[in-house]
C-alpha positions as a Markdown table, in Angstrom:
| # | Residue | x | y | z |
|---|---|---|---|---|
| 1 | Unk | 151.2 | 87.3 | 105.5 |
| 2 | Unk | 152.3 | 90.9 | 104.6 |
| 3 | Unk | 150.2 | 90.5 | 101.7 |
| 4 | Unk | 147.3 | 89.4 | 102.9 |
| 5 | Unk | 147.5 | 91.9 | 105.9 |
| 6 | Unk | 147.6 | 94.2 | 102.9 |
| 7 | Unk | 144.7 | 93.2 | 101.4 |
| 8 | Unk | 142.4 | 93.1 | 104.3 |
| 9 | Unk | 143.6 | 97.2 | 104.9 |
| 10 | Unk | 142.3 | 97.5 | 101.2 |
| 11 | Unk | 139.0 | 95.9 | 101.8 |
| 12 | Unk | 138.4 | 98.1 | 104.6 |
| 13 | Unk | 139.3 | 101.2 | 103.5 |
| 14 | Unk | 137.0 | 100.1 | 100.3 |
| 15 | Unk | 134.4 | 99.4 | 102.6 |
| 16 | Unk | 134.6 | 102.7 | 104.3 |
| 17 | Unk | 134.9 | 104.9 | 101.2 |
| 18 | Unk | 131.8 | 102.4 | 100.0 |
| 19 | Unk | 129.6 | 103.6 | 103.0 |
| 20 | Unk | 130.4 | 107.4 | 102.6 |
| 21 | Unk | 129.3 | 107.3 | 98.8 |
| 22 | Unk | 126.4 | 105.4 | 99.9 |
| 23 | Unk | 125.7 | 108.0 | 102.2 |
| 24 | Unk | 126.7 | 110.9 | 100.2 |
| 25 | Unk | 124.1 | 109.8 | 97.8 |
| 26 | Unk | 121.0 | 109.9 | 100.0 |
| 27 | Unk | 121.7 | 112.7 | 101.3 |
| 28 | Unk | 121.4 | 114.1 | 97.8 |
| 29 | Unk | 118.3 | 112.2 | 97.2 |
| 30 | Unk | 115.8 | 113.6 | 95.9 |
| 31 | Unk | 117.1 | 116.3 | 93.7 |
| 32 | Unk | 113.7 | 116.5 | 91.9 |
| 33 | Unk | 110.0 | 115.3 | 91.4 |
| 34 | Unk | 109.5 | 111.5 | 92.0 |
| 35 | Unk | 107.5 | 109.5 | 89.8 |
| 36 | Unk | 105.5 | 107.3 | 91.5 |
| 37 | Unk | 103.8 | 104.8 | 89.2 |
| 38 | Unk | 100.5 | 103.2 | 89.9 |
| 39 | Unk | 99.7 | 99.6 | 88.5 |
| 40 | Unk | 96.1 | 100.5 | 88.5 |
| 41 | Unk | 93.5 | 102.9 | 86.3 |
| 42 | Unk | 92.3 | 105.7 | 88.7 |
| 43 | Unk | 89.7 | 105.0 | 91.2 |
| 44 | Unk | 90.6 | 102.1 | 92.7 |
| 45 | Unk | 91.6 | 101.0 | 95.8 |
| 46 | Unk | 95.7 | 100.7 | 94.5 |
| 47 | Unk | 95.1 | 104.3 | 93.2 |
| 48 | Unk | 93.6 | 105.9 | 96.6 |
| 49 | Unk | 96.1 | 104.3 | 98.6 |
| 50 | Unk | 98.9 | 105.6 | 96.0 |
| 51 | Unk | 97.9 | 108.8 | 96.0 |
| 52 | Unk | 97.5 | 109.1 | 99.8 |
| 53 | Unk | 101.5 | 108.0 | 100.3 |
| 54 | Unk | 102.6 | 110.2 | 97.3 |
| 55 | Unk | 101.1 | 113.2 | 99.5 |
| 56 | Unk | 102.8 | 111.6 | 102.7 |
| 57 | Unk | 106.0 | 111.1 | 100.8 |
| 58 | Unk | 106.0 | 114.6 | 99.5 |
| 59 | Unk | 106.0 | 116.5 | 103.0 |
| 60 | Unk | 108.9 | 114.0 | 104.3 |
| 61 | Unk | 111.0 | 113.8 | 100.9 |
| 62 | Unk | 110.8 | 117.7 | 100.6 |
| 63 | Unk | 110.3 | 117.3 | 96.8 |
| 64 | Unk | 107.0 | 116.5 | 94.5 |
| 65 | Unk | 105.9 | 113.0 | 94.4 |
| 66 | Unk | 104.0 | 112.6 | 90.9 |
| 67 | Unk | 101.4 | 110.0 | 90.4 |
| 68 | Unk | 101.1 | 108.5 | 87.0 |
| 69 | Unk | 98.2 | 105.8 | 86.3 |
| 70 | Unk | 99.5 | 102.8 | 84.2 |
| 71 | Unk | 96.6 | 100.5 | 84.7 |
| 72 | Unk | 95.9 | 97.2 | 82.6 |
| 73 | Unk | 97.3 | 94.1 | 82.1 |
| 74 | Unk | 96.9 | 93.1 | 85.7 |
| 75 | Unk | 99.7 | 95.5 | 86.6 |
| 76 | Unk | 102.4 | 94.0 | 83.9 |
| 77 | Unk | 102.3 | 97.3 | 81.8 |
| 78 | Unk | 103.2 | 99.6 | 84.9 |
| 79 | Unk | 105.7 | 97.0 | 85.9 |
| 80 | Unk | 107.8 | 96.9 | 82.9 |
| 81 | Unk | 108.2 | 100.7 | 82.5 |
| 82 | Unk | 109.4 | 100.5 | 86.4 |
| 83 | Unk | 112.0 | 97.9 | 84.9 |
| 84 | Unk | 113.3 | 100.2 | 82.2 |
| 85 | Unk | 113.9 | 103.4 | 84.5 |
| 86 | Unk | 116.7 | 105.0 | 85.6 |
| 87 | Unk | 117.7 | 102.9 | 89.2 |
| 88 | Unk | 117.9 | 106.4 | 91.2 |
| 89 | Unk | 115.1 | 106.3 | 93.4 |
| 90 | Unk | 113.1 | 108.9 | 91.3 |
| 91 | Unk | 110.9 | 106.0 | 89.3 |
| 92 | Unk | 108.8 | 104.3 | 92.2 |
| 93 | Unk | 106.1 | 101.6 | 91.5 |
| 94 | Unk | 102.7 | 100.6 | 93.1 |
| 95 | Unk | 101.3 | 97.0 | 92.8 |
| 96 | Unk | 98.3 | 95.7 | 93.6 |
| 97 | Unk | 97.7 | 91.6 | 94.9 |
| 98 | Unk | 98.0 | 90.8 | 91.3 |
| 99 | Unk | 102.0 | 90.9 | 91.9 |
| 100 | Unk | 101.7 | 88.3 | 93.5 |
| 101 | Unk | 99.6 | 85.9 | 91.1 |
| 102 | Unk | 100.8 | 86.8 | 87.7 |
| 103 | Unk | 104.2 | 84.4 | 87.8 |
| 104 | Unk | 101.9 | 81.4 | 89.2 |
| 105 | Unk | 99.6 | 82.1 | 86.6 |
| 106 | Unk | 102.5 | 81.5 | 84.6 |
| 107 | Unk | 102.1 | 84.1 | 82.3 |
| 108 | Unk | 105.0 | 85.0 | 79.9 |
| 109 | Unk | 106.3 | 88.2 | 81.5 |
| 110 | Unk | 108.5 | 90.6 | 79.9 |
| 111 | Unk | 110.5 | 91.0 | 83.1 |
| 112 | Unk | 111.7 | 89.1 | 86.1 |
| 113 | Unk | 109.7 | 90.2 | 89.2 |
| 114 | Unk | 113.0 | 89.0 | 91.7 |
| 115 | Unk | 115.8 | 90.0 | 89.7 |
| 116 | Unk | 114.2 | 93.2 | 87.9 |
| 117 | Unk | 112.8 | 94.7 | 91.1 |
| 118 | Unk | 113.8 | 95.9 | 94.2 |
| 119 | Unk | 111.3 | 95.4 | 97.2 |
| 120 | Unk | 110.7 | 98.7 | 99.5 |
| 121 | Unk | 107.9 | 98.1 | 101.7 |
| 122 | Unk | 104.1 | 96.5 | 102.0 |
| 123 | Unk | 102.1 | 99.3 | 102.4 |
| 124 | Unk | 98.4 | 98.1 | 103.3 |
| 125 | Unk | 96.5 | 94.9 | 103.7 |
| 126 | Unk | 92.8 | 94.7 | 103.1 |
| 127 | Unk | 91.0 | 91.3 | 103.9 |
| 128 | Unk | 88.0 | 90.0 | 102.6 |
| 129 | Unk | 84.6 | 89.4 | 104.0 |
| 130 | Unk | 82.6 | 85.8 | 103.8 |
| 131 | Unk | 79.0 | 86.9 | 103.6 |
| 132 | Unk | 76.1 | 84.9 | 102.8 |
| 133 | Unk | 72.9 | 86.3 | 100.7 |
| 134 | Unk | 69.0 | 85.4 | 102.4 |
| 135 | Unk | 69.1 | 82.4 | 100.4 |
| 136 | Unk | 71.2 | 80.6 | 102.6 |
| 137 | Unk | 70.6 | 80.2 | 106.0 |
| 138 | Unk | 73.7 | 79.5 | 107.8 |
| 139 | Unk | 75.1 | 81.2 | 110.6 |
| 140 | Unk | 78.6 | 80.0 | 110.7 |
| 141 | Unk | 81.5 | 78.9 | 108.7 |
| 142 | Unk | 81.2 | 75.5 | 110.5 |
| 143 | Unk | 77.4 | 75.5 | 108.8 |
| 144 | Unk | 78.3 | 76.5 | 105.6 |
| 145 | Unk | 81.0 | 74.3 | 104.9 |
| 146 | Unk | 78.4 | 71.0 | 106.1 |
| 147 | Unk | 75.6 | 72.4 | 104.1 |
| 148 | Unk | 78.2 | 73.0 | 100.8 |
| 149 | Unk | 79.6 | 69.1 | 101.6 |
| 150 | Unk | 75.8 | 68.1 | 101.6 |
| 151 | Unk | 74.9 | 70.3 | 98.3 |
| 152 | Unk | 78.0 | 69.7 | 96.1 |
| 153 | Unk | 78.7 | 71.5 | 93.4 |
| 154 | Unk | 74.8 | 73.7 | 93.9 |
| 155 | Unk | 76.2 | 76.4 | 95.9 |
| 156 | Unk | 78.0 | 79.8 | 94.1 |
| 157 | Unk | 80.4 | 82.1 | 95.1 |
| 158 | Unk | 80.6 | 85.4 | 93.5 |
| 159 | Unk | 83.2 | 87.8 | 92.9 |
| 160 | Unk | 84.1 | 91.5 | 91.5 |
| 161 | Unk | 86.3 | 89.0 | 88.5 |
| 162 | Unk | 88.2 | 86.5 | 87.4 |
| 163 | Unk | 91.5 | 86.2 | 89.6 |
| 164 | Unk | 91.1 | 89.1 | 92.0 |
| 165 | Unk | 91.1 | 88.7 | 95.9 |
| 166 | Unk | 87.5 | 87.6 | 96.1 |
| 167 | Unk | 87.8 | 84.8 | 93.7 |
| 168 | Unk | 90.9 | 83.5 | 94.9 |
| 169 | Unk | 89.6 | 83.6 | 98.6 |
| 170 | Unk | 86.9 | 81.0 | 97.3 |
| 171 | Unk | 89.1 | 79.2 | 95.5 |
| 172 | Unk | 91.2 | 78.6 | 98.8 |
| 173 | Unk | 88.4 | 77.9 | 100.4 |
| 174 | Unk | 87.4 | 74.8 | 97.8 |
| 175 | Unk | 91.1 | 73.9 | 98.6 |
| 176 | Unk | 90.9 | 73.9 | 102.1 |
| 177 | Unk | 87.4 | 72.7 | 102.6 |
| 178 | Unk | 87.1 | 70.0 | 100.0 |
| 179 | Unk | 84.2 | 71.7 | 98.9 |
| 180 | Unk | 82.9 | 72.2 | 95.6 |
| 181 | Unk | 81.3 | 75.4 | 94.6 |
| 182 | Unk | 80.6 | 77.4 | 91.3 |
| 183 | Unk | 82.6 | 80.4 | 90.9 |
| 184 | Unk | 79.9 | 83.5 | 88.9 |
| 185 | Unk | 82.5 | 86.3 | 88.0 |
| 186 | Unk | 81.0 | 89.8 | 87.9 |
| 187 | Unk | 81.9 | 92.9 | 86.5 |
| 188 | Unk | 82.6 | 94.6 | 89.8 |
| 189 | Unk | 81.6 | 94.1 | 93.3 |
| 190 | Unk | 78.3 | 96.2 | 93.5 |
| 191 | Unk | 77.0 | 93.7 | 90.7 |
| 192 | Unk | 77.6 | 90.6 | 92.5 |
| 193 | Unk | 76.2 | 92.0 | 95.5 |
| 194 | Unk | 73.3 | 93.0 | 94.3 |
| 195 | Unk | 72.6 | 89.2 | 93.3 |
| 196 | Unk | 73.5 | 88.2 | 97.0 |
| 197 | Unk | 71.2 | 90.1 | 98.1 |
| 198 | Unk | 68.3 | 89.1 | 95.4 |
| 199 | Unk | 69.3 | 85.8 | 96.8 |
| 200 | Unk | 70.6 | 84.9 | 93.2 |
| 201 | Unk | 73.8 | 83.3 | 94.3 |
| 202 | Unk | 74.9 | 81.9 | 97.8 |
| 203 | Unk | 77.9 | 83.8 | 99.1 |
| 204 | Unk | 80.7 | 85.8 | 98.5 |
| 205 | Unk | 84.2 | 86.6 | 99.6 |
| 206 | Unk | 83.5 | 90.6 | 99.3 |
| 207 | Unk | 85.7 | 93.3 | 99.8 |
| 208 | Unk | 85.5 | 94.5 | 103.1 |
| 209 | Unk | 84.1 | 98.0 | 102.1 |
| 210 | Unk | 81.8 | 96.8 | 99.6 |
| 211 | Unk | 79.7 | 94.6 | 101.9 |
| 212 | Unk | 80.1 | 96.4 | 105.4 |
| 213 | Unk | 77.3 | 98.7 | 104.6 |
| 214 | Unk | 74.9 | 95.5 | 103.8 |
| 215 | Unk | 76.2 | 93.9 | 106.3 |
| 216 | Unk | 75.0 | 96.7 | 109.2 |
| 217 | Unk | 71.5 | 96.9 | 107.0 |
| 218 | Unk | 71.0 | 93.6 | 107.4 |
| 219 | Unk | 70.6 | 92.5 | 103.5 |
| 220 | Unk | 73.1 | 90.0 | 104.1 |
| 221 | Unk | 75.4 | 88.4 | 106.7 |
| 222 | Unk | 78.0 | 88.2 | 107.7 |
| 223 | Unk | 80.6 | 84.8 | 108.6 |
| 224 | Unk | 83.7 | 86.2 | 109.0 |
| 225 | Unk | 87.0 | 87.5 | 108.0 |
| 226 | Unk | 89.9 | 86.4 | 105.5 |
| 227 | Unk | 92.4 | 88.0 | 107.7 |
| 228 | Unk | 95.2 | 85.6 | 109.8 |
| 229 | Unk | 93.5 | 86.9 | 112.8 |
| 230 | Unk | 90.8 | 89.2 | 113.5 |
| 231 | Unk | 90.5 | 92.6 | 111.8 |
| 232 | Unk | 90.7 | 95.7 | 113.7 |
| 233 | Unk | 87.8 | 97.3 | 111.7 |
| 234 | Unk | 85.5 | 94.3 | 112.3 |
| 235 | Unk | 86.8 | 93.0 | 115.5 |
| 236 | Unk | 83.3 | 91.2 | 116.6 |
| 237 | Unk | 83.7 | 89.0 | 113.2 |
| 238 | Unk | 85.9 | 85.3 | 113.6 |
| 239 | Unk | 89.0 | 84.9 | 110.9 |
| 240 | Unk | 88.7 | 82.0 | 108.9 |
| 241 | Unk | 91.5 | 80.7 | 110.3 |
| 242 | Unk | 90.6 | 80.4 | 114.1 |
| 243 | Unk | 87.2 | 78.3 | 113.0 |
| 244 | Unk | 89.5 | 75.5 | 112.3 |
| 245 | Unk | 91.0 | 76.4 | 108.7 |
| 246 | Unk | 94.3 | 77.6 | 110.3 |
| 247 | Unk | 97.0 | 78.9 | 108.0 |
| 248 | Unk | 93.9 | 80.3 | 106.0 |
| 249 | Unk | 94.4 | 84.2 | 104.8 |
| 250 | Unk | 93.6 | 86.0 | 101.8 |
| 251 | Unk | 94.0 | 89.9 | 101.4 |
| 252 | Unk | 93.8 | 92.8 | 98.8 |
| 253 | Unk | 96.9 | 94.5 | 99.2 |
| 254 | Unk | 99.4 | 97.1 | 97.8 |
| 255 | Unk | 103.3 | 97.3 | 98.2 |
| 256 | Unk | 106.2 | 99.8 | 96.8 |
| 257 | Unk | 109.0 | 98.9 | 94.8 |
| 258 | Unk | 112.1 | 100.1 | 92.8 |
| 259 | Unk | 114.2 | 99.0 | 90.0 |
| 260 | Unk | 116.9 | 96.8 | 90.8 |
| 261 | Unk | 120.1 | 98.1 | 91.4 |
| 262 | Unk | 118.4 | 101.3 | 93.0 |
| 263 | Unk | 121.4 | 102.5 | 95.5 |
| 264 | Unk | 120.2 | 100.8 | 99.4 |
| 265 | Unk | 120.6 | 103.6 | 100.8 |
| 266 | Unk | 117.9 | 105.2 | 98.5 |
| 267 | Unk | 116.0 | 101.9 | 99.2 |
| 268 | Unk | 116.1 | 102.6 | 103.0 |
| 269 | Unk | 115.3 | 106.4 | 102.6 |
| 270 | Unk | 112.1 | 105.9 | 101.0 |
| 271 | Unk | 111.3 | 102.9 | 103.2 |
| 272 | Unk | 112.0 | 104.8 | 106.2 |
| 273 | Unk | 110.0 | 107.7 | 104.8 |
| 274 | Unk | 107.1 | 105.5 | 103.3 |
| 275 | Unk | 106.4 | 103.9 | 106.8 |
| 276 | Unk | 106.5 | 107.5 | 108.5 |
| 277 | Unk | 103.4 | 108.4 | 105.9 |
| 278 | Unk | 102.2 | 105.3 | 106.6 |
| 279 | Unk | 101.6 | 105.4 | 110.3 |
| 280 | Unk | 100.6 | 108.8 | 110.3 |
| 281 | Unk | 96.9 | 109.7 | 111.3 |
| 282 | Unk | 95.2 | 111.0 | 108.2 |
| 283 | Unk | 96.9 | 108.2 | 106.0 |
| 284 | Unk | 95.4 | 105.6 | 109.0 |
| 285 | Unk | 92.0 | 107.5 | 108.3 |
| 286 | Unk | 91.9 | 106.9 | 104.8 |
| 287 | Unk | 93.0 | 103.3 | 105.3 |
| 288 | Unk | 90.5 | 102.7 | 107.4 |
| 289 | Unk | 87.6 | 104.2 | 105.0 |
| 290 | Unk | 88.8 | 101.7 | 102.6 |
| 291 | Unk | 88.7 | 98.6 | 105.1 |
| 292 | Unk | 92.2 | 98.2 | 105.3 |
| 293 | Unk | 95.7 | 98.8 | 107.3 |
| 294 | Unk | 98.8 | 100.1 | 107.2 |
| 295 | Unk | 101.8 | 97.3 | 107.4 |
| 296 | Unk | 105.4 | 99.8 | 106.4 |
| 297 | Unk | 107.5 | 96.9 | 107.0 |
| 298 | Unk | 111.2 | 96.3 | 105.9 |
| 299 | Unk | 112.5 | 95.5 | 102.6 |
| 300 | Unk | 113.6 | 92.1 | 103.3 |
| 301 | Unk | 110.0 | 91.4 | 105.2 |
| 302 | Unk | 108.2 | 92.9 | 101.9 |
| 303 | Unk | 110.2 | 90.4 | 99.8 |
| 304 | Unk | 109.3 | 87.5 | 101.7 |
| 305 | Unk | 105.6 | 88.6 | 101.8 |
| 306 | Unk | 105.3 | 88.2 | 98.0 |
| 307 | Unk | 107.6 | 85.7 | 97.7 |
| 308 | Unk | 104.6 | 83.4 | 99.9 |
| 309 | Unk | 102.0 | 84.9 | 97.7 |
| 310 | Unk | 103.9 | 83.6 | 94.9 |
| 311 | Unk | 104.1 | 80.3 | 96.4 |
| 312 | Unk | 99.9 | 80.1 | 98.3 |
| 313 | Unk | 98.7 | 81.2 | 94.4 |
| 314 | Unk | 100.8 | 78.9 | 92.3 |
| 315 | Unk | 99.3 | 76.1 | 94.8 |
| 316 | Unk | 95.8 | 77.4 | 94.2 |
| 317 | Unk | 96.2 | 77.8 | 90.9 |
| 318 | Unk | 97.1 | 74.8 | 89.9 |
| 319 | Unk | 94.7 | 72.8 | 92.2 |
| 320 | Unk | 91.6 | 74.6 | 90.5 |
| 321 | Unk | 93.0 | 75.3 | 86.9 |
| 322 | Unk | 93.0 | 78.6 | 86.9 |
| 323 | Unk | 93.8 | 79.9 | 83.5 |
| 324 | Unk | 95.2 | 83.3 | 82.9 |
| 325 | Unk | 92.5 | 85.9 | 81.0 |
């Protein structure tokens, strides 16, 4: 009994000495620049958003936050550098959606995204639009999905490429729906609109600020939102999944991460600090501007997030045969 009374004054004191080096060490964090690494080339949405926390993060951290483009290989070439760095907190990474399609994909990956990673927060969710060109003249999702049923197979979808958000929107659609459709991959989103609005294809999933400015010209319409519910941006447009697809959702999105074994209480600094920059009002600007909104949610939340992705895609992915590029 003596013993064991022993050992449970060792744990503790353990414990205690465990929680003041924990401490100890964010408080010394960060002793100089961060490197934030984006999974995207400059320009995009991924690298906007990036560049708009690495600001935020600057003011609160008290130290520079450096942005460094790895773009490429949907996001696999900035991951495995992330993987090799130091686990201190100074190496931070950026992903885009495609985190959460390359395992179902089931691409060989020089990395385990679970075990090699450690999850700090989902920074911003962007959903997509369902719009319909002049050359077909539905008004509702309920229409669409009859007048697809009736033409199957004749109707096309287009997208800004093969496996981002607005080609696997359409592919969850098929799912859900039963509908068959022809996906026409573009090379970017301003090509494939520019054939929705020539009436050269039917529809398309579209990015939220690509389309909106059609949209209010009248060149096309729109059906309604990818979101879970409705969007804050577009609040006068139906989600998908209150028109009797519910559990449908599809979003562009970017979260932050860390190498694995990064100290937690480095993990909750950054969190903490991330969601401040977040939810401030010129990072809720710039979100806005690029139809989407801030999320700054936990760790564990952010893990479970992509951890669902994982899951919807591999579903998808298998139902339509997806191959990787």
């Amino acid at each position: 009994m003596a013993g064991s009374g022993l050992t449970r004054y060792s744990t503790a004191v353990i414990s205690v000495w465990l929680l003041i080096a924990s401490g100890q060490v964010a408080a010394a964090f960060p002793d100089r620049p961060i490197r934030l690494i984006v999974a995207q080339s400059p320009g995009g949405n991924a690298d906007i958003i990036g560049r708009a926390l690495a600001e935020g993060l600057s003011e609160r951290l008290g130290q520079s936050v450096i942005v460094d483009n790895r773009g490429g290989a949907s996001g696999i070439i900035a991951i495995e550098l992330v993987v090799r760095a130091q686990p201190d907190g100074n190496t931070l990474l950026l992903v885009a959606s495609s985190f959460g399609v390359n395992p179902a994909l089931k691409r060989k990956l020089p990395y385990d995204q679970q075990r090699d990673l450690a999850p700090v927060t989902l920074v911003a969710t962007a959903p997509n639009i369902l719009v319909v060109g002049p050359a077909l003249q539905v008004k509702s999702v309920d229409e669409l999905i009859q007048v697809a049923k009736s033409r199957p197979g004749q109707l096309t979808f287009g997208s800004s490429g093969n496996l981002g958000s607005p080609h696997l929107a359409g592919e969850l659609f098929k799912l859900m729906t039963g509908v068959s459709m022809t996906h026409v991959p573009y090379k970017g989103a301003a090509a494939s609109l520019t054939d929705l609005i020539a009436g050269r294809i039917s529809m398309s999933f579209a990015s939220l600020p690509s389309a909106i400015g059609h949209v209010r010209s009248g060149r096309i319409r729109a059906l309604a939102v990818t979101s879970e519910k409705r969007f804050s941006l577009v609040p006068e447009l139906p989600a998908i999944a209150e028109l009797g697809l519910p559990g449908f959702e599809t979003s562009a999105w970017q979260g932050l991460l860390a190498p694995a074994n990064t100290p937690r209480a480095i993990v909750n600094r950054i969190n903490a600090e991330s969601a401040a920059a977040i939810a401030s009002p010129s990072m809720r600007t710039l979100l806005a501007a690029n139809g989407a909104e801030g999320v700054g949610n936990s760790p564990a939340a952010f893990a479970t997030f992509v951890q669902n992705q994982i899951s919807k895609w591999t579903k998808v992915v298998q139902a339509a045969g997806i191959q990787a590029d």
